[in-house]
C-alpha positions as CSV (number, residue, x, y, z in Angstrom):
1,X,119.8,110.4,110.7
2,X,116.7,112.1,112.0
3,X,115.9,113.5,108.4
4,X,116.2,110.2,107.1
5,X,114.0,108.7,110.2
6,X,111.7,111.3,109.5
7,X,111.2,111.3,105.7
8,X,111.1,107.0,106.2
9,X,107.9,107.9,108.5
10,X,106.3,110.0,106.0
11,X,106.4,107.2,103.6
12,X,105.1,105.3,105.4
13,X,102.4,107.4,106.1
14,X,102.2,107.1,102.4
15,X,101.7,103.8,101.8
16,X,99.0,103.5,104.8
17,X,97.0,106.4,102.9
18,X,97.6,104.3,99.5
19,X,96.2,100.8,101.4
20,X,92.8,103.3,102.5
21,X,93.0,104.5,99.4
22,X,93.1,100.9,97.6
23,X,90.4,99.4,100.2
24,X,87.7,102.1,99.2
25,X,88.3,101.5,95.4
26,X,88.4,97.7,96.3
27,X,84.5,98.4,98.1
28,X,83.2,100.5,95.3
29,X,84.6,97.3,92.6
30,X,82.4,95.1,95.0
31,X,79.9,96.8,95.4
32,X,79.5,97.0,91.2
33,X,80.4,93.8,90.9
34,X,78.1,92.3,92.9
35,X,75.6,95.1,91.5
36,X,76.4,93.4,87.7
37,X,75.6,89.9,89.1
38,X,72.7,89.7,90.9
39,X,69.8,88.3,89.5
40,X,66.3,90.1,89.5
41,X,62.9,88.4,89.3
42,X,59.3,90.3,88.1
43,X,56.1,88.5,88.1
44,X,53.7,89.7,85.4
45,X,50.1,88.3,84.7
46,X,46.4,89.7,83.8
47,X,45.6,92.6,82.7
48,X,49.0,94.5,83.2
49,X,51.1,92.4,81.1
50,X,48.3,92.8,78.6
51,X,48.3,97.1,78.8
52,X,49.8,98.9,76.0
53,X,50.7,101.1,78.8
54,X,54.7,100.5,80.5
55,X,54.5,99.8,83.9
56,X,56.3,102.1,86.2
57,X,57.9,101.4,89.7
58,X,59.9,98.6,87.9
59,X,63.8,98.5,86.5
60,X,62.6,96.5,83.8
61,X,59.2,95.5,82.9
62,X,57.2,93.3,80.0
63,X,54.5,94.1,78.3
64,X,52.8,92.2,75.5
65,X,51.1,93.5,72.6
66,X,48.9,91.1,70.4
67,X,48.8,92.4,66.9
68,X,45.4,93.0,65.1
69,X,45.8,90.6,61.9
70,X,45.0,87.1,63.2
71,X,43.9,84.3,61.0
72,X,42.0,80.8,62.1
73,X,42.7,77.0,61.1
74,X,41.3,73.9,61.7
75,X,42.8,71.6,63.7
76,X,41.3,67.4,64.2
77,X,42.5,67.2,67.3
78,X,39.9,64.6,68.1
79,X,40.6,63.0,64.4
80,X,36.8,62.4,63.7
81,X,37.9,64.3,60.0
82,X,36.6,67.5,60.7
83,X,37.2,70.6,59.2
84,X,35.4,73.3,61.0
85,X,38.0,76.2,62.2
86,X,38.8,75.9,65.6
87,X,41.5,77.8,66.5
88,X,42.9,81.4,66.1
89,X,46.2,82.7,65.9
90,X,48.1,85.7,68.0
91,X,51.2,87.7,67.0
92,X,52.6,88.7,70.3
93,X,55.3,90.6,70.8
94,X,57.0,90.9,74.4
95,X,58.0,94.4,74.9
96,X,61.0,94.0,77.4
97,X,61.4,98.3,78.7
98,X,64.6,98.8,80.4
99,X,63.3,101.8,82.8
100,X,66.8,102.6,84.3
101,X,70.2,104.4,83.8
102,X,71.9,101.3,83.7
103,X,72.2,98.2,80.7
104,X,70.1,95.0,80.7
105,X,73.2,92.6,80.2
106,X,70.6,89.3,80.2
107,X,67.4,88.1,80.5
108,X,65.2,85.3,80.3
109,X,61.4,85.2,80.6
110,X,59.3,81.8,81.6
111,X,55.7,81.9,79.8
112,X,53.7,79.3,82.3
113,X,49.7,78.5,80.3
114,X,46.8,78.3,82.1
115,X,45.5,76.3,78.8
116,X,46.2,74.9,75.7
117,X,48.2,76.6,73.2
118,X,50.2,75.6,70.0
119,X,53.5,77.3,69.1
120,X,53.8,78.4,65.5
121,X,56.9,80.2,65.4
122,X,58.9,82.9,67.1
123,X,62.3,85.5,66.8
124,X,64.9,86.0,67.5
125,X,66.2,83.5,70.1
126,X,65.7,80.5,71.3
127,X,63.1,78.8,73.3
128,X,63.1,76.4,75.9
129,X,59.7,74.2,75.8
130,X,59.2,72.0,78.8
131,X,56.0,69.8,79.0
132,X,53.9,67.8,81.4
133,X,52.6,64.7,80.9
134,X,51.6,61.4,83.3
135,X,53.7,63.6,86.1
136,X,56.6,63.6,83.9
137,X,58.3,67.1,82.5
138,X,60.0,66.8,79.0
139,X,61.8,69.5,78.3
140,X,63.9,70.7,74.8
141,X,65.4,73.5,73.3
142,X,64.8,75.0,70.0
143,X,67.3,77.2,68.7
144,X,64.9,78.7,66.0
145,X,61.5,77.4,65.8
146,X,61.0,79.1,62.2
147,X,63.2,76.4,62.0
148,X,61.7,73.8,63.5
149,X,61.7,69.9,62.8
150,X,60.1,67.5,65.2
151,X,62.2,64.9,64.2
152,X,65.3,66.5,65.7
153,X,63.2,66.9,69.2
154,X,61.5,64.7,71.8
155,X,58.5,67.1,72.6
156,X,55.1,66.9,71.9
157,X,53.9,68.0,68.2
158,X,50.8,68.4,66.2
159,X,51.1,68.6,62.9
160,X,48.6,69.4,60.0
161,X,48.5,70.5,56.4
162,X,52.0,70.0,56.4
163,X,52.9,72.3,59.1
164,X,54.1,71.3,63.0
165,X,53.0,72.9,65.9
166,X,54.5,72.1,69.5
167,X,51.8,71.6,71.9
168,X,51.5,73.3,75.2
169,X,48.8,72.0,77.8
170,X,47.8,73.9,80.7
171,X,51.0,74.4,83.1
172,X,53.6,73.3,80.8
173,X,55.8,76.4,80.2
174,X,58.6,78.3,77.8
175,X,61.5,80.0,78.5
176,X,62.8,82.5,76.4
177,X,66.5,83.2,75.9
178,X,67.3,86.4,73.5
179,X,69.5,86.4,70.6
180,X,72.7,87.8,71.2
181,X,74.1,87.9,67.6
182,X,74.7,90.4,65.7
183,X,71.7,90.6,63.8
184,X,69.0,90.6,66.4
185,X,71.3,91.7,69.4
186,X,68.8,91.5,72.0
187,X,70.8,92.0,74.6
188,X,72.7,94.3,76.3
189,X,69.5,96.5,76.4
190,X,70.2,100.2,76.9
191,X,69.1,102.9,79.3
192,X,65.5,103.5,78.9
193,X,65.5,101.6,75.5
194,X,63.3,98.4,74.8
195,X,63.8,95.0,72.7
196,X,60.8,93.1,71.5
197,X,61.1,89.5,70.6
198,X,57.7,87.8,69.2
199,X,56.1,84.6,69.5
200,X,53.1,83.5,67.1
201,X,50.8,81.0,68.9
202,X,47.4,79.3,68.1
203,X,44.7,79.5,70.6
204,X,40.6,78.0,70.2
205,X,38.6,80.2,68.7
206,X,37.5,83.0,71.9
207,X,40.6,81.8,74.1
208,X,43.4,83.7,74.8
209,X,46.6,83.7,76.9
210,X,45.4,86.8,79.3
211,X,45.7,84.5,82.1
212,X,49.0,82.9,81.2
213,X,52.0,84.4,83.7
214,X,55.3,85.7,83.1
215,X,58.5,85.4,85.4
216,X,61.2,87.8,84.1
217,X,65.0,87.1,85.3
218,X,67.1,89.6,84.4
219,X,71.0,91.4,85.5
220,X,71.9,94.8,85.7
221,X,75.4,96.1,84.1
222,X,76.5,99.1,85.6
223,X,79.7,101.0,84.9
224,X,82.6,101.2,88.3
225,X,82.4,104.8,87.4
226,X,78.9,105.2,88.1
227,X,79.1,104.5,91.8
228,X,80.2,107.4,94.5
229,X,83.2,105.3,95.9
230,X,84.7,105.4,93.0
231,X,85.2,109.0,92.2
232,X,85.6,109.6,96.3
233,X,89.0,106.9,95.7
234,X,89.9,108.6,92.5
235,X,90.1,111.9,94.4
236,X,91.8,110.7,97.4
237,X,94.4,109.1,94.8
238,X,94.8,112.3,93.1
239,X,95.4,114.2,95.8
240,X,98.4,111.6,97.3
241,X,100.0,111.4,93.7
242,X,100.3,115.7,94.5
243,X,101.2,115.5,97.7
244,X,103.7,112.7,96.6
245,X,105.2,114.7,94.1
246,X,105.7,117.4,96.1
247,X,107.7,115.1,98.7
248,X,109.7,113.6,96.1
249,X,110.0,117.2,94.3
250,X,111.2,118.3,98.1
251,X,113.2,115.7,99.0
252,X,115.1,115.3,95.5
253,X,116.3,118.8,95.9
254,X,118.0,118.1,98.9
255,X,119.9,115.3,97.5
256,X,120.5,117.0,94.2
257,X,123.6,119.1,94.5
258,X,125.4,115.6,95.7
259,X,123.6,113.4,92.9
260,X,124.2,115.5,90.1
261,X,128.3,114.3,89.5
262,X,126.6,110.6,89.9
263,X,124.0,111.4,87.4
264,X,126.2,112.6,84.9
265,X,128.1,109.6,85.1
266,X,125.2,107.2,85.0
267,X,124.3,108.7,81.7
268,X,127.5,108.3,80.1
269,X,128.1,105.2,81.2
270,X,124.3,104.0,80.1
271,X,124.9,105.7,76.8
272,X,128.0,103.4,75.8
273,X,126.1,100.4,77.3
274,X,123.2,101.4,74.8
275,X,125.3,102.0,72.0
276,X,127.4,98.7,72.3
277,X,123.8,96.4,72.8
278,X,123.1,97.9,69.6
279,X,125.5,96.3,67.8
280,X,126.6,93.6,69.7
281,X,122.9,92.3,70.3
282,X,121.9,89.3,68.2
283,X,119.0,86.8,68.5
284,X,120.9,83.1,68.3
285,X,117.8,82.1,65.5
286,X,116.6,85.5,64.0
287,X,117.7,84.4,60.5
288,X,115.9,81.3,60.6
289,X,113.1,82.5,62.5
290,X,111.9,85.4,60.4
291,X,112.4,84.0,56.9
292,X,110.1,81.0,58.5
293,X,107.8,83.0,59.8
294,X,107.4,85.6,56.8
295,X,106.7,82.3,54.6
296,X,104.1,81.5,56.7
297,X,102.9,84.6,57.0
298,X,102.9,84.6,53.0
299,X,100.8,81.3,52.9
300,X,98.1,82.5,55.0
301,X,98.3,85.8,53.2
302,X,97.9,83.7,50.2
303,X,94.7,81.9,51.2
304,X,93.0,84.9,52.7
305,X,93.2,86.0,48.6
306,X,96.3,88.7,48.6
307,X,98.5,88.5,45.6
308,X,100.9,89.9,43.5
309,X,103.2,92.8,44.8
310,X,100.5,93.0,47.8
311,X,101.5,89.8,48.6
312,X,105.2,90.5,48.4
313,X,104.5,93.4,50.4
314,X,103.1,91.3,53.2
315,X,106.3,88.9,52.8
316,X,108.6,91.8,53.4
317,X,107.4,93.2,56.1
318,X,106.4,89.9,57.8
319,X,110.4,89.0,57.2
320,X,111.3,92.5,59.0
321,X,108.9,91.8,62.2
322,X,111.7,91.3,64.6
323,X,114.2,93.8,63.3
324,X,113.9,95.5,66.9
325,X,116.1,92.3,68.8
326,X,119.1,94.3,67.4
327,X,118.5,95.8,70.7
328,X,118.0,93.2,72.8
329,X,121.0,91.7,74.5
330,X,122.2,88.0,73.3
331,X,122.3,87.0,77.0
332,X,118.7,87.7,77.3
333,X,117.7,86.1,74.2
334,X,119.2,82.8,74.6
335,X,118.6,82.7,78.2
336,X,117.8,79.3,79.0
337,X,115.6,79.9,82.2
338,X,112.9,82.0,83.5
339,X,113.4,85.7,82.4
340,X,113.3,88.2,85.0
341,X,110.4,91.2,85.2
342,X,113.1,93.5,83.6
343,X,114.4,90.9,81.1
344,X,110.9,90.4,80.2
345,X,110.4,94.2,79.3
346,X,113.3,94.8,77.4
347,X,112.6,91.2,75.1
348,X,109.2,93.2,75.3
349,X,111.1,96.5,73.9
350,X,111.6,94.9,70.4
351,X,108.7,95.7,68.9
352,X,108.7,99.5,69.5
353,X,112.5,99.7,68.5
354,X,111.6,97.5,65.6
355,X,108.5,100.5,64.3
356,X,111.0,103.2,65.9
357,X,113.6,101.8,62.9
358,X,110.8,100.7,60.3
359,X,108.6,103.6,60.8
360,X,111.0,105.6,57.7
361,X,111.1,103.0,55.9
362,X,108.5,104.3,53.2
363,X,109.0,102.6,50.1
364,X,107.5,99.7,52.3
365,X,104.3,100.5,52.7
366,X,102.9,99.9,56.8
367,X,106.4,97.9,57.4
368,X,106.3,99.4,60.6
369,X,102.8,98.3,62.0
370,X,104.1,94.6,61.4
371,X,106.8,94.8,63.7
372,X,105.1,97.6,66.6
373,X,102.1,95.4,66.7
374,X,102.8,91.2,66.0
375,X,102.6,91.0,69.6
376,X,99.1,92.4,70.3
377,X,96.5,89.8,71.2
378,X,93.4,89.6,70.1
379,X,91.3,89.9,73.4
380,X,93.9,92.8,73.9
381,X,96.3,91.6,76.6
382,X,99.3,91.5,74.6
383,X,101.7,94.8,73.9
384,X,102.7,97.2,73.2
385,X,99.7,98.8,73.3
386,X,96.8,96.5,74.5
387,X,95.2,96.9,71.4
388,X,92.7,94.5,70.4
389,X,90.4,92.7,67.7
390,X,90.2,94.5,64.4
391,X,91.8,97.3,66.2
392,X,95.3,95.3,65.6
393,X,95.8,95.6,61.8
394,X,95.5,92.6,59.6
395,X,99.5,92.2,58.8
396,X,100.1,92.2,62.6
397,X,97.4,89.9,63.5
398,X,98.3,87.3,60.1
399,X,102.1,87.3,61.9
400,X,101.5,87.0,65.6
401,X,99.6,83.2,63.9
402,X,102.8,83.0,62.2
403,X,105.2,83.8,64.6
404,X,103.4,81.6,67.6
405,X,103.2,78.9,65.2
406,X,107.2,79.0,64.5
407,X,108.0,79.3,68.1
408,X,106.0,76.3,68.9
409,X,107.6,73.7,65.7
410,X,111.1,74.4,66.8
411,X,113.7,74.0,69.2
412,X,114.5,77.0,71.7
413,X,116.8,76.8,74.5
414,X,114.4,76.5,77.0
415,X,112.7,73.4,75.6
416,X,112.0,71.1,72.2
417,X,109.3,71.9,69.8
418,X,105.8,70.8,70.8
419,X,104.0,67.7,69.8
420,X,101.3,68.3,66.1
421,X,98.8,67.5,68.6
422,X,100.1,70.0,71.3
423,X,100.7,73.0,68.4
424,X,97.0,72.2,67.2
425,X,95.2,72.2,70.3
426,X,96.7,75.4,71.0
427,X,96.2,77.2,68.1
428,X,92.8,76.2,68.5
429,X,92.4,76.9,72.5
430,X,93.7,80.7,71.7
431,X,91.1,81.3,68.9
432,X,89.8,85.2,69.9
433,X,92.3,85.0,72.8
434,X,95.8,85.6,71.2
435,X,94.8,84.7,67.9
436,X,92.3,86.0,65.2
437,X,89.7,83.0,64.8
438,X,89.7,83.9,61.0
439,X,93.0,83.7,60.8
440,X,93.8,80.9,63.5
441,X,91.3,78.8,61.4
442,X,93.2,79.4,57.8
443,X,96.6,78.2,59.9
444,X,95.0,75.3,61.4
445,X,93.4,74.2,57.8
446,X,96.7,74.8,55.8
447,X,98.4,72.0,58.9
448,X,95.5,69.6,58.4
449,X,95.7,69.9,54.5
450,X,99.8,69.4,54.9
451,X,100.2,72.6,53.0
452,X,102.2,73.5,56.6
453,X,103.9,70.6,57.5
454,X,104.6,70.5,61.5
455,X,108.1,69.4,63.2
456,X,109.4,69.8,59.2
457,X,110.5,73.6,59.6
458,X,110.4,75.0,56.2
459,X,113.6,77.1,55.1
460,X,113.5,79.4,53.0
């Protein structure tokens, strides 16, 4: 009794260590967390924003450079029919410098004019304009101003020889958000790397915007296993798992002389059990279900432009994708209420034992990766292996639409098949969630054209 008194205190001491343990981690994910969120603010103005030279001292600073070749118009403002050249334009381009170890994961930047100045165009993102006029701000925002047409916005415009230009007086202002497609990709910026976004702008002739200033907003991103907590948790962790080995090592040599008989038994005995689920184990709709499924699996496959023995191919293995339930037990399966933790696992089992059985299967070329992976997401939260985006390959990811889509248009035990209006909006809430968007949208288009007809189960 005093052993077991003894060994219950020592776990216990184990779980304390595990809560310190947990608690420093928990302050180091705080402490980055809050790190990755706060908002930082520069000023810039004068001659230092105008220096070719980066300014030290600073995370992250601007710097604008005004390119050489300018060229001059002539605009009637006053409209007395003039046709002198009056105005000049700059190419400048705002070089943001990311002077640290860590990513730039946004930024804006607010331009405020100490006189007047007409916007031409600018790349890559988008700008927000706000104007002042009879104590009233008007504000808009252009996606792309190379774009730009004054109908489409309520700001103030001046437009000549067939071109518009969006007028800024002295203290109205831009802001500038930065592209974040793929093209431009303007953000994150990296360690001690820079991004330049530009803005062409008309001045009169001998002005300039040296005495304009710029506020800079920006967040930091840093990585959980750049901070000193972190690897101190880490160690502390590693060094309970060794000293919990070696109590479990310790302890389980005590017990096993008198476990060993027990064991023995528990194998057999979990060796029949396997071994009768195997063939006993059926899933009440698997016929049904997978010759639906692997039709609509062939449909999309079909509109994505696969044909021929490919798109047999893809057929096939779509109609083998839940071959692994031969393992599952039937009371499991057709359980009509919430499934426990462990139920859960083993329904989660199928698509391993389903590759495990498909993965010799070589006259079908990849049958196996349609049954391992249908149940990966595409933000990677699904399983087997979290795997995620074009990471899942395309059979798996044309199946898991498939597959939801079935599960939703018929009856299970547990409840009747959803509404056309409940299965749509949830194919199209789970676009680059569960679902590829690519192929969520092909689904969604082949309902909407009737090609898929919902609450009409196609049988095959």
């Amino acid at each position: 009794m005093k052993k077991i008194e003894h060994r219950n205190k020592i776990r216990i001491a184990f779980a304390a260590a595990l809560l310190v343990i947990a608690a420093i981690f928990g302050l180091s994910l705080w402490k980055t967390e809050t790190y990755n969120h706060t908002v930082h603010h520069e000023a810039f103005s004068g001659p230092p924003l105008f220096s070719s030279a980066v300014a030290r001292g600073k995370p992250v600073t601007v710097n604008v450079a005004t390119r050489s070749d300018t060229w001059n118009k002539s605009f009637d403002l006053a409209g007395t029919g003039s046709s002198e050249e009056n105005v000049q334009a700059f190419t400048h381009d705002f070089i943001i410098t990311n002077n640290t170890n860590d990513e730039v994961s946004n930024f804006t930047f607010q331009l405020t004019f100490s006189k007047d100045v007409f916007l031409s165009s600018a790349w890559n993102g988008s700008l927000e304009i706000h104007q002042f006029s009879s104590g009233r701000e008007t504000s808009d925002t252009i996606p792309d101003l190379r774009k730009f047409n004054p109908a489409e916005h309520s700001i103030e415009v001046y437009e000549t020889d067939g071109e518009s230009f969006i007028v800024m007086h002295a203290g109205d202002y831009l802001i500038y958000h930065p592209d974040t497609g793929v093209n431009a990709l303007e953000v994150p910026i990296g360690p001690h790397e820079i991004t330049s976004p530009g803005i062409i702008m008309y001045t009169a002739l001998g002005k300039d915007i040296r005495d304009s200033v710029l506020d800079l907003n920006y967040t930091l991103y840093r990585q959980l296993s750049e901070d000193p907590l972190f690897w101190v948790s880490l160690g502390f962790l590693l060094f309970w798992l060794i000293a919990l080995i070696i109590f479990e090592i310790t302890t389980a040599q005590i017990r096993k002389y008198n476990l060993r008989h027990e064991r023995d038994n528990e194998i057999i005995r979990e060796s029949i059990e396997t071994f009768t689920g195997f063939i006993d184990a059926k899933d009440p709709y698997t016929n049904g279900h997978s010759k639906r499924v692997a039709e609509y699996t062939r449909r999309i496959a079909k509109e994505m432009g696969f044909h021929g023995e490919e798109l047999d191919r893809i057929f096939y293995t779509a109609l083998l994708h839940d071959c692994g339930k031969i393992g599952v037990p039937d009371n499991i399966l057709g359980k009509p209420g919430k499934l426990t933790d462990e139920e859960f696992e083993i329904i989660k089992s199928h698509t391993v034992r389903g590759g495990e059985i498909l993965a010799s299967f070589k006259s079908l070329k990849d049958a196996d990766e349609g049954a391992l992976y249908h149940h990966e997401r595409y933000d990677g939260h699904g399983y087997p292996e979290g795997k995620a985006g074009e990471d899942i390959p395309l059979i798996a990811r044309i199946i898991c639409v498939a597959d939801s889509f079935d599960a939703m248009n018929t009856n299970r035990v547990y409840r009747s098949r959803l509404s056309k209006e409940h299965i749509i909006d949830e194919i199209e809430k789970n676009k680059g969630k569960q679902f590829d968007p690519g192929i969520a949208d092909i689904m969604l288009r082949l309902l909407r054209e009737g090609k898929i007809r919902i609450g009409d189960p196609i049988e095959q």
